[in-house]
Residue, then its C-alpha position, 0 to 999 in steps of 0.5 A: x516091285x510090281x506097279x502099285x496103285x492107292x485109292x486115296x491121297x491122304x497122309x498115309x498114303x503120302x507117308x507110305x508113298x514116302x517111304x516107297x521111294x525114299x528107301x528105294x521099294x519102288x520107283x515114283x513113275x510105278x505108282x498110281x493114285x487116284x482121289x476125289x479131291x483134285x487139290x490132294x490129287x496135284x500135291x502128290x503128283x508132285x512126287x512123279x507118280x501117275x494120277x488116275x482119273x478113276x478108282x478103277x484105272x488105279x486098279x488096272x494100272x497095278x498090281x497091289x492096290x492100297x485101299x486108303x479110304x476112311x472105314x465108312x467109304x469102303x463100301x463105296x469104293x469096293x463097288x467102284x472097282x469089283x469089275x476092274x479087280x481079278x483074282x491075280x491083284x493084291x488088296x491092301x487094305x488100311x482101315x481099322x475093322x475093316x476084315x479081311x472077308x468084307x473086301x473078298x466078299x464085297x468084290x465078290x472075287x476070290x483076290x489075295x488081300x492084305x489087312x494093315x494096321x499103321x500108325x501116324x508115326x509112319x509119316x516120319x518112317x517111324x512106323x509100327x505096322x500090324x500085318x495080317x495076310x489072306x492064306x491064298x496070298x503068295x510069299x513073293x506077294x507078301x513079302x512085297x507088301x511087307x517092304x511097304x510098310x517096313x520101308x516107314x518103320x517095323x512091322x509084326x505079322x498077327x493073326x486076323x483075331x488080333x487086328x482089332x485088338x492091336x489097334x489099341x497096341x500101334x494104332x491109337x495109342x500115339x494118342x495115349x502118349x501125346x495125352x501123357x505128354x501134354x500133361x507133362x509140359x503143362x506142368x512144367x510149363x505152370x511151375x515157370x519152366x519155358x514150354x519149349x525146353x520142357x518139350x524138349x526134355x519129355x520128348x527125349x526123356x520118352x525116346x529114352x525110356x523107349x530105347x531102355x525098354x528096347x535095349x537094356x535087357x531089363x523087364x519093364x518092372x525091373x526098369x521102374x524100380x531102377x528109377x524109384x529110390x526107396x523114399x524118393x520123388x518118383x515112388x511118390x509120383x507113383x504112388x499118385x498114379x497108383x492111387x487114380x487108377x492110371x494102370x488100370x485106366x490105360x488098360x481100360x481105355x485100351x479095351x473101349x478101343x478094340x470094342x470100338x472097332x468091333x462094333x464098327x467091324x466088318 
């Protein structure tokens, strides 16, 4: 694979970083990195990779540069390193509303550009990343961007229409999930169950029940109506769910998630 290069040294560049090496997409001394904070900057250097003094030397250093910047710095850095980028290197960026024609144009080069939505869930290689690529991107260049990311997880390539919305689908809904556990262990735990065995039980109760969905060959109706008896206790702890609006609230919340990144869109 060509040299790749991260503008940012945060826990998803590390989780990427990560993955790179550990499944063999790379080697360590093939990667560059640089970022503002020089205490990040020495933790990475611990995995072998080159530490760059400048957001421009990471691009004239590589061939795919992965923008790992929050959204509102974007601006910023693309002013840093247009004069650095030509029209043979691959953008990848990773922020959430972040288009695809905002980076072209903010370059003001006419560079072939990934757009990346990973989740947190990377950092143990058990991602799910939404890819969406620039048309004038070569297959070899995208399906090296796409071993990037498969190597931490799965991967789904989607129009650029979608971005926004698959936020909502990968990228915030671990929240949604860790929300519903928390709920979970605190009951348990307030009805006298010890905390540590309930997380243990609602952690492979929900790797379970992925696996089900995955495997089992059932829809996901057909699933919960294998597990409500007639008269039993879970279609009387659905009942309450179906009561406080919990599917139409998740849809909801989901919908005040993609208008988020509209508005924060670029």
């Amino acid at each position: 694979m060509k040299k790749t290069g991260f503008i940012g040294a945060g826990n998803m560049a590390n989780a990427i970083i990560n993955g790179m090496i550990k499944n063999g997409v790379t080697q360590a001394e093939d990667i560059f990195v640089f970022d503002l904070d020089t205490v990040k900057l020495a933790s990475i250097k611990e995995k072998g990779v080159h530490t760059c003094q400048s957001a421009s030397e990471v691009v004239e250093q590589s061939h795919f540069i992965v923008l790992a910047v929050k959204p509102q710095n974007y601006a910023e850095v693309l002013q840093q390193i247009k004069s650095s980028v030509t029209e043979d290197k691959v953008v990848i960026s990773i922020a959430a509303g972040i288009s695809i024609h905002y980076v072209v144009s903010s370059l003001e080069k006419n560079c072939p550009c990934v757009r990346v939505m990973p989740n947190t869930p990377l950092l143990l290689g058990c991602g799910a990343t939404a890819l969406c690529p620039s048309e004038n991107i070569s297959e070899n260049d995208f399906d090296s961007v796409r071993s990037i990311f498969a190597s931490s997880g799965v991967c789904a390539v989607l129009p650029e229409s979608q971005m926004n919305t698959v936020i909502s689908v990968n990228g915030s809904s671990p929240a949604y999930i860790y929300l519903f556990a928390k709920a979970m262990r605190d009951y348990a735990r307030e009805s006298g169950i010890d905390e540590n065995v309930a997380m243990e039980l609602i952690c492979a109760t929900l790797k379970g029940s992925a696996e089900m969905m995955l495997r089992s060959g059932d829809d996901v109706d057909t699933l919960i109506k294998k597990v409500s008896s007639p008269g039993g206790t879970t279609l009387a702890s659905l009942s309450v769910l179906n009561q406080s609006g919990f599917y139409q609230n998740i849809k909801d919340a989901m919908e005040a998630c993609t208008n988020r990144a509209n508005e924060l869109g670029k």
